[in-house]
N, C-alpha and C positions, 0 to 999 in steps of 0.2 A: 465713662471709664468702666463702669460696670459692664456692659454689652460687649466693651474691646474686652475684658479679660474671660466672658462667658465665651466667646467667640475664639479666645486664643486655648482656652482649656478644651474646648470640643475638637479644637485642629487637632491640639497635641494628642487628645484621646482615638483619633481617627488616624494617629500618624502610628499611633503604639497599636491599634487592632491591624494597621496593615502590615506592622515586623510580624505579630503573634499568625497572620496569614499565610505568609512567606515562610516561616519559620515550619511551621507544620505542614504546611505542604514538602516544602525540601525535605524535613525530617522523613515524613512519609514515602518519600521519590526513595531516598539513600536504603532506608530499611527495606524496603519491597526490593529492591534490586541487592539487598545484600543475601537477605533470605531465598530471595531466587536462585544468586548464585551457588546457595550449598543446597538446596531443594531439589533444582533439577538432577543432580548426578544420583541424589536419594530415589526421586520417583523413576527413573530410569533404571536401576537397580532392583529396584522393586519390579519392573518392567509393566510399569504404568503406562501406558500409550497409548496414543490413540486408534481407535479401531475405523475404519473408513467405511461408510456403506458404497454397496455397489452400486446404487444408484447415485449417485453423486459423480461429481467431475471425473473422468477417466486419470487426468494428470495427480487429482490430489492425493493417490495410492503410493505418492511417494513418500507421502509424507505419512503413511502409519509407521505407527510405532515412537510417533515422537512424544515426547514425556507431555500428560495429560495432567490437569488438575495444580495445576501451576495456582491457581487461584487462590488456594491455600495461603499463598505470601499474603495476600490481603487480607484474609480474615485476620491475621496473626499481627500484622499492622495495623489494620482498623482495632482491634481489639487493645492492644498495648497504647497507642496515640490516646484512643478513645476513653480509656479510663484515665488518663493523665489530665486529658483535655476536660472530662466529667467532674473530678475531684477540682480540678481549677474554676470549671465552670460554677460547682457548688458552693464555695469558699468565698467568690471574689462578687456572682451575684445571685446568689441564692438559689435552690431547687426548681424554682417554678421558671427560671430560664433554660440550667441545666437541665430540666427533664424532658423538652421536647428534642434537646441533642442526644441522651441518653436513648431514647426512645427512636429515633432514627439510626444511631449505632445498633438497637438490636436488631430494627430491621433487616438493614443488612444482614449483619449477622446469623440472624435465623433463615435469611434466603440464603446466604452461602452455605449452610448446613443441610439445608434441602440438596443443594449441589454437593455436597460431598456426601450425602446417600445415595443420587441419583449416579454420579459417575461410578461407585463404589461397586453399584449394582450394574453398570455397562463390564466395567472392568475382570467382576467376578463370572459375569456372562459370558466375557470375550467377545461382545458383540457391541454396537453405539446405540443401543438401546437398553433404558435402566428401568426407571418408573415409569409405569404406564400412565397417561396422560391426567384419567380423572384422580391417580394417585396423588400428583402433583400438585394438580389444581383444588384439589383439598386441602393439603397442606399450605400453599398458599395463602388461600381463604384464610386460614385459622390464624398465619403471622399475622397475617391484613389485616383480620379484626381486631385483634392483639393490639395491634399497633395504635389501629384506629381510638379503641376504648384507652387505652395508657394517653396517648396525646388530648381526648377529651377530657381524660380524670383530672390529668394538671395542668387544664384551661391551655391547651398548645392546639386547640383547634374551634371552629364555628361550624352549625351547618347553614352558613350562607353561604353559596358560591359565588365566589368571583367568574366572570364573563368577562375575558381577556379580549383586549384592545372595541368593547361594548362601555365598560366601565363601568357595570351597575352587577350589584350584588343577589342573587337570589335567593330566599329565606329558600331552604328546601325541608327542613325538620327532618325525621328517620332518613327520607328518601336520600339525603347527603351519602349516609353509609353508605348504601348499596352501590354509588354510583362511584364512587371512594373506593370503596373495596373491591371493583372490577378494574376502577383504575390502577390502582396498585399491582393488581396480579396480572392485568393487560401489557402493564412496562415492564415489568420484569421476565415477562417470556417474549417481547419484541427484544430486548438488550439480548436474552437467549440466541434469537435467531440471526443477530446481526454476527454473534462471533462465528462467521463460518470461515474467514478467511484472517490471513497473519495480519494483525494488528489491527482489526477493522473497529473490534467494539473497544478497544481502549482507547483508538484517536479517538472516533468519534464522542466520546466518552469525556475526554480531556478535555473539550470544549466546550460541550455542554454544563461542566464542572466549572471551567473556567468563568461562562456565564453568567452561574450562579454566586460564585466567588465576587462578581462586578457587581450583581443585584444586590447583595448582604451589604455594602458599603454605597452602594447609590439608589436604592430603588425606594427607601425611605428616608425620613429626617435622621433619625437617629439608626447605628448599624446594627445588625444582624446578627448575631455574635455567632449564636448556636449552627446559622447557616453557613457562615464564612469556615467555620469550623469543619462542618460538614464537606463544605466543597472542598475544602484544600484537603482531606482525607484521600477524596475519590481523585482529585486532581493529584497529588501526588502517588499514588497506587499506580494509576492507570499509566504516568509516566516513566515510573522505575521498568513497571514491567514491559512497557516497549523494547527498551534495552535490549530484552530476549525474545519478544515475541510478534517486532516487525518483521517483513519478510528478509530472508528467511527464518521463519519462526523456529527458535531453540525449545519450545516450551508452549502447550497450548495453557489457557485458563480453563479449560471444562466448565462445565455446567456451577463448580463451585463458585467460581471469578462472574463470571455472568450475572448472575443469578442476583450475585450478593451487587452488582454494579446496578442493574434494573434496582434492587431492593432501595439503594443510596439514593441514586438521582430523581426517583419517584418521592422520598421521601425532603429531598432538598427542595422541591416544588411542595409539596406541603410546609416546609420550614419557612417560606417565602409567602404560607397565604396566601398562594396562587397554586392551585395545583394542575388546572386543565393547561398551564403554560409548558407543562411538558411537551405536552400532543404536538406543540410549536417548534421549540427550541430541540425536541427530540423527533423530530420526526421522518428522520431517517428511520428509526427504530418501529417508527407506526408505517413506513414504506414496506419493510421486512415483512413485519406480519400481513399487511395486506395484502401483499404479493404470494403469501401463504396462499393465505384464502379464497382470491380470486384465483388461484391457478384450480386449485382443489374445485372451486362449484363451478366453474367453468367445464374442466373436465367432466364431471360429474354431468352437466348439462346438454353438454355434444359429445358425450359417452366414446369420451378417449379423446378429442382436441386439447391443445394445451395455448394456454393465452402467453406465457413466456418461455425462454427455450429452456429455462428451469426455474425452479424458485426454493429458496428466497431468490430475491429480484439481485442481489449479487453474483449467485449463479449464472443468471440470464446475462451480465454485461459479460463475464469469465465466457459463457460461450461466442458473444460476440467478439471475443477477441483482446479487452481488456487483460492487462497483465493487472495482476493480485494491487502492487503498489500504486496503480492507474487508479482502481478502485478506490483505495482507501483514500486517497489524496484526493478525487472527485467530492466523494461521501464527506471526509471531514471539511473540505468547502461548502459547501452546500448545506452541513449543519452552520457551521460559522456566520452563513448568510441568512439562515433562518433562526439562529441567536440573535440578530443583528434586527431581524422584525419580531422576532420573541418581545423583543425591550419595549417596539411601541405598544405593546399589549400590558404593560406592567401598571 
């Protein structure tokens, strides 16, 4: 009798964490697309837009001038949800759970802030160029540690890495940071380079969120809270602002939206005690950046050949003839199916 009534209180307590999932996610979906709606007519007014480089797609010059830094709704969402969720989190089971969601909200958060100085400074320049690279990546650095040292202070982290679908742990001691803290600032500028087209890094985005929203509630005995929390954040954000920002995009994210979504879902793989399952479940977003890279030393190598016919590598399908929506609908498959081998790796 005892086992049936432990067994029925745990259903019921797994049935109340998936309303309180749902619930903040949709809350999160409704406020980002309400914010959006009186946002955009502001940053347009303001004549916030985006600016197009010339090298870039000939076609996409149609699209300057469309209202940039739409990302904004999220921060203001993530921030408002986030201390609701915090305060609850603190009250119902104490600091030392609240604090590694606390501590993932600011990530975010301070990546999206890096994004609203960087666009602030494309914006003022009149050009799509803001912070210069190692400006960035300093700043980076400095959340990521931030992060890193707040999630150790209140026991929300180890340095043993987990080796996803190896299933053994490695003590790494110090060496954990470093590898931690390039991973953190790694995903946050691939999520960067994926938003080059309407809607690209929010679908893909969704799912990835999604994923992790399924892990918090299955990937161990007991749920997740801080992370389910997390994920229905990003997962609702990312879907309000489709609303406006699939093709045809009403509304870009800028560097603020991006930045601050890399910041989330890096840190939702920390939340999960698996962090290298990003590289997995996200890696479209590590396709991005590498197609960066190899375009770049390739060039560099045969001193003017180029390895894709642009990059990022969504560039290159956009010249093969991909229509924008071809793309995203590819891409968010393909994350989906690599969420799907994410799992055996958990």
């Amino acid at each position: 009798m005892h086992v049936t009534n432990l067994a029925a209180k745990r259903k019921e307590k797994t049935m109340t964490d998936m309303i309180l999932y749902i619930a903040a996610a949709l809350v999160s979906f409704a406020l980002t697309a309400i914010i959006s709606h009186f946002l955009i007519p502001v940053l347009a007014s303001r004549k916030m837009g985006q600016k197009i480089l010339e090298i870039g797609p000939r076609w996409h010059k149609s699209k300057e001038g469309t209202p940039t830094m739409g990302g904004l709704a999220f921060l203001i969402t993530a921030a408002v949800i986030g201390c609701a969720v915090s305060v609850y989190l603190a009250i119902k089971f104490g600091m030392q759970t609240a604090a590694p969601f606390i501590m993932t909200i600011a990530l975010g958060l301070a990546s999206g802030l890096i994004g609203i100085i960087d666009d602030s400074a494309k914006l003022r320049k009149a050009q799509n160029e803001g912070l210069t690279a190692p400006q960035k990546f300093l700043l980076q650095l400095v959340i990521a540690g931030l992060y890193l040292l707040g999630m150790s202070f209140f026991g929300g982290l180890r340095t043993s890495l987990y080796i996803p679908f190896v299933g053994v742990a490695i003590e790494l001691g110090v060496f954990y940071y470093v590898i931690a803290l390039f991973l953190i600032v790694g995903i946050m500028n691939a999520v960067n380079l994926t938003d080059g087209i309407d809607g690209l890094a929010s679908s893909v985005s969704v799912i990835v969120a999604l994923f992790f929203g399924i892990a918090a509630f299955l990937a161990a005995e007991a749920v997740n809270v801080p992370l389910y929390f997390a994920s229905a954040i990003v997962l609702g954000v990312c879907a309000g602002f489709l609303v406006y920002n699939f093709y045809p995009a009403r509304v870009f994210m800028g560097d603020t939206g991006s930045l601050f979504l890399g910041g989330m879902v890096v840190g939702c793989a920390f939340l999960l005690g698996n962090p290298l399952i990003i590289v997995v479940c996200g890696f479209v977003y590590i396709c991005e950046t590498a197609s960066v890279m190899l375009q770049v030393g390739y060039f560099k190598l045969t001193h003017g050949k180029r390895l894709f016919k642009m990059a990022p590598i969504h560039h290159h399908f956009e010249k093969c003839g991909w229509s924008e929506i071809k793309i995203v609908v590819i891409f968010s498959l393909v994350t989906a199916l690599l969420c799907g081998v994410a799992w055996l790796g958990l």
